[in-house]
N, C-alpha and C positions, 0 to 999 in steps of 0.2 A: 390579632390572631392568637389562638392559645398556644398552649404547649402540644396540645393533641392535635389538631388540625395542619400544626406544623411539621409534625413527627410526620404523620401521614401525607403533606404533599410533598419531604423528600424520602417517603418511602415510593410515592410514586415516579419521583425522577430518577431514582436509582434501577425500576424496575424499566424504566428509559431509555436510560444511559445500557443497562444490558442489553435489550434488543438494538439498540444504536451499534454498540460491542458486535452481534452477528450477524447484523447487515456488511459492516465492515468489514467483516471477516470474508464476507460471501462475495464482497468487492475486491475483497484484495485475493482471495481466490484465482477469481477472474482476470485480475491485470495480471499474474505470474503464468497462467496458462496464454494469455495473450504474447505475453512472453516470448514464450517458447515461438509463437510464430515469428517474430521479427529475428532478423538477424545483426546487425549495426547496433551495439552501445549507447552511439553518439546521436542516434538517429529515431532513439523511441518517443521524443516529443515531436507533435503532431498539431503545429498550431490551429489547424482550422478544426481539427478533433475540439482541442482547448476549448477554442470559443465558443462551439456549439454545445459542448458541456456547459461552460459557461453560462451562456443564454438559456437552457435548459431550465436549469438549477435557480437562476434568476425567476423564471416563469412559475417554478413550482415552489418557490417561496414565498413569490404572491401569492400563489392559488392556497398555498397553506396558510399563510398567516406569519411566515418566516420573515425575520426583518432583512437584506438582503445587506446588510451590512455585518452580517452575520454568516451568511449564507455564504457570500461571495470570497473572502479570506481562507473562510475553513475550505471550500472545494479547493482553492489553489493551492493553499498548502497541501488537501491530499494529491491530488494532481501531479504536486513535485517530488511528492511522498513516494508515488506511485512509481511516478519515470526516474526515479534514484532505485527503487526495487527490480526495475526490469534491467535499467541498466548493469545493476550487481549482478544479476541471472546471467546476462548474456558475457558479461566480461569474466565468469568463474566460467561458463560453458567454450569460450573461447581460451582461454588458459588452459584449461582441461585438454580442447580438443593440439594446442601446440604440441602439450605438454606428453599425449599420444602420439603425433604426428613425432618429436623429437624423440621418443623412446626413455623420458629418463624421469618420469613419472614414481614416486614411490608412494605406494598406500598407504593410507592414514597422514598425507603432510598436513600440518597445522595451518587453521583458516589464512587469509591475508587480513582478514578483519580483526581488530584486535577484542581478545575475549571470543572469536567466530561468533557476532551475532550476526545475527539477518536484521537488516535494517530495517524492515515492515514488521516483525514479530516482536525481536526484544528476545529470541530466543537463541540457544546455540545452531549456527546454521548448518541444516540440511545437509550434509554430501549423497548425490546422485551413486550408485554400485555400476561400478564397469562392469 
């Protein structure tokens, strides 16, 4: 393989690996708005959800050409990637709502997360405006 051929097929994995980047994005989107509907921390894994994800993902790695030993690790790890983000949500939403109900709330308190990142982003995390 040259040096040109090889410049250009990880020029093409990188252009990849970004749209890989905003599909995930548009996923994780989605599990924090899913979120918001559930109410229980300890309750946002869903095994039969799991599986059928699972098997899903299975089916369309064959049908792409995915080795599904590939396939299968990476969903579970986003999977628990996912239900660790929803449960952060629901457990700062339930703090939050004590922390109103007990009246002793003071604006701007510093995250519980050290550094406040958000565990899905890598960024400094969000606070919601009462």
């Amino acid at each position: 393989m040259s040096t040109d051929e090889l410049a250009a097929r990880r020029a093409r994995i990188d252009r990849i690996d970004t749209a890989l980047v905003r599909f995930m994005a548009a996923r994780q989107r989605e599990v924090m708005q899913i979120a918001r509907l559930k109410r229980d921390p300890d309750g946002v894994r869903d095994p039969e959800r799991i599986a059928f994800i699972l098997d899903h993902i299975r089916i369309a790695a064959r049908r792409y050409g995915l080795d599904e030993a590939v396939a299968t690790p990476v969903w579970r790890e986003l999977l628990e990637r996912s239900a660790q983000a929803q449960q952060s949500l629901l457990r700062r939403n339930v703090d939050h709502r004590a922390c109103l109900d007990e009246g002793q709330c003071a604006a701007g308190r510093p995250s519980s997360r050290p550094g406040g990142r958000s565990p899905m982003q890598g960024e400094p995390a969000q606070r919601n405006p009462s």
